[in-house]
C-alpha positions as CSV (number, residue, x, y, z in Angstrom):
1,X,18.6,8.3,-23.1
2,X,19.3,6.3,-19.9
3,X,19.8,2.0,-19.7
4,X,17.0,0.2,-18.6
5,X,18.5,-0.1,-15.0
6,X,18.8,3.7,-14.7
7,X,15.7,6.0,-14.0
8,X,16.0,9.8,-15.1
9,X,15.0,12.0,-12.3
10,X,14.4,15.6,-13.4
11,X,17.8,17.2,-14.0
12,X,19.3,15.6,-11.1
13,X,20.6,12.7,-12.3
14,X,19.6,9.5,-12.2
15,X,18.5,6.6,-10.1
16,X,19.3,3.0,-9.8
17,X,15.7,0.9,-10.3
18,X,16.8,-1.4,-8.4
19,X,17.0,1.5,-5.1
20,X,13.1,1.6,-5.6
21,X,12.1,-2.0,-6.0
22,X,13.8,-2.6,-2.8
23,X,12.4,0.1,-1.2
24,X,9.5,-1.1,-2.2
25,X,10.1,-4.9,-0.6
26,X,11.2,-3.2,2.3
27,X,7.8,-1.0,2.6
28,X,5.5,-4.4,1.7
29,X,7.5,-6.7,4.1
30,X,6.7,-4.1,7.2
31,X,3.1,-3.6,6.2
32,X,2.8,-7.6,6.2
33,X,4.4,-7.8,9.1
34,X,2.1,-5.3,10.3
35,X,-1.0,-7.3,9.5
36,X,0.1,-10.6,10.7
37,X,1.9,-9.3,13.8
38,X,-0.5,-6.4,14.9
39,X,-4.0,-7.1,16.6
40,X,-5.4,-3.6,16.6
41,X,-8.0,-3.3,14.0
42,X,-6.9,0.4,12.4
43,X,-2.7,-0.8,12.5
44,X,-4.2,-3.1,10.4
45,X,-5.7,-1.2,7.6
46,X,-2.6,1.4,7.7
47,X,-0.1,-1.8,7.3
48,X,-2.8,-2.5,4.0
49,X,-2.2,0.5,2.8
50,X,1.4,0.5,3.2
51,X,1.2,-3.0,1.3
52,X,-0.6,-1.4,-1.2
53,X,1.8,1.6,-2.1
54,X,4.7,-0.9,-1.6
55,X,2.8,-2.2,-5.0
56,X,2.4,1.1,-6.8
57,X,5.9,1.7,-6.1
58,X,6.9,-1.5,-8.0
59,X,4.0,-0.3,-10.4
60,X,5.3,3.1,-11.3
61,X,9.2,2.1,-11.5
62,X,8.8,-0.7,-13.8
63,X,6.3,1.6,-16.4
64,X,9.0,3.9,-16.1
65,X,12.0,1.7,-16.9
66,X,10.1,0.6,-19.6
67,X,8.5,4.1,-21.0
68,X,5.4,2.7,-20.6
69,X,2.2,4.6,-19.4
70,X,-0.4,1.5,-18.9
71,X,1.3,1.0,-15.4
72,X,1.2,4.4,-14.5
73,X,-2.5,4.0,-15.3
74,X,-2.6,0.9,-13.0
75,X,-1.1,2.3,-10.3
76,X,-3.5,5.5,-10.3
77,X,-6.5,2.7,-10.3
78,X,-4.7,1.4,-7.3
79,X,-5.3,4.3,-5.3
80,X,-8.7,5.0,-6.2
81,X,-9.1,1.3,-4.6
82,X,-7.3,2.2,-2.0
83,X,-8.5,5.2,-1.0
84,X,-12.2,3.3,-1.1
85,X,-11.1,0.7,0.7
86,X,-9.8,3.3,3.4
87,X,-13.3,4.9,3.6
88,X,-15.2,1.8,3.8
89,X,-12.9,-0.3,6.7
90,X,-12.9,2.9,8.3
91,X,-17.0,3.4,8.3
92,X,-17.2,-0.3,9.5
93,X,-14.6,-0.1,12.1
94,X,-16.3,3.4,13.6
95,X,-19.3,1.5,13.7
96,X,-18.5,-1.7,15.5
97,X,-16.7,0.7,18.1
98,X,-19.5,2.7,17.9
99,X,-21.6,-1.0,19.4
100,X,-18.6,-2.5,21.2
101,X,-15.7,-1.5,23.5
102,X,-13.3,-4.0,21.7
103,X,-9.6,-3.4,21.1
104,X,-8.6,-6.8,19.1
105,X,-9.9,-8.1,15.8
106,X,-9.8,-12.0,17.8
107,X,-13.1,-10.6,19.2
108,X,-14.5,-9.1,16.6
109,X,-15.0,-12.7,15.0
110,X,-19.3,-12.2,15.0
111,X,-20.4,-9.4,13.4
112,X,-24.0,-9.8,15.0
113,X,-25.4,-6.7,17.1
């Protein structure tokens, strides 16, 4: 049975937590920098779903640290929000290209036909 701090990876060995919670900073500081940064209405929805696996990351490492399934749960709720979210920004954003030749969300401040 491994510390807390360790996570058992198959028969490999085992893994730091710490390795995977900054990987998973590292992953949600890029998508946010993606959002704020980025004008293009589909980088923005990829950097949201980055941001949002960033969070399942930190979701599954700390149910496993602590043998504990609920997060595991969470996180699989996570992606089924996710995933609809994916379909949904991406029906809206296929329509309002669909209407208007427009490249930047800045324009894309009146959603009137």
């Amino acid at each position: 049975m491994s510390d807390y701090g360790q996570l058992q990876i198959g028969n490999a060995g085992s893994v730091d937590a710490v390795q995977f919670l900054l990987l998973g900073a590292v992953l949600f500081v890029i998508g946010a920098i993606g959002v704020i940064i980025r004008r293009n209405p589909l980088v923005i929805l990829v950097s949201i779903e980055l941001m949002l696996n960033a969070v399942n990351l930190t979701l599954i490492t700390f149910a496993r640290q602590l043998h504990n399934t609920e997060g595991q749960l969470f996180a699989l709720l996570t992606m089924v929000v996710a995933a609809a979210e994916a379909v949904v920004g991406l029906a809206v954003l296929v329509d309002v290209f669909r209407t208007r030749d427009v490249d930047d969300v800045d324009e894309l401040s009146e959603l009137k036909g």
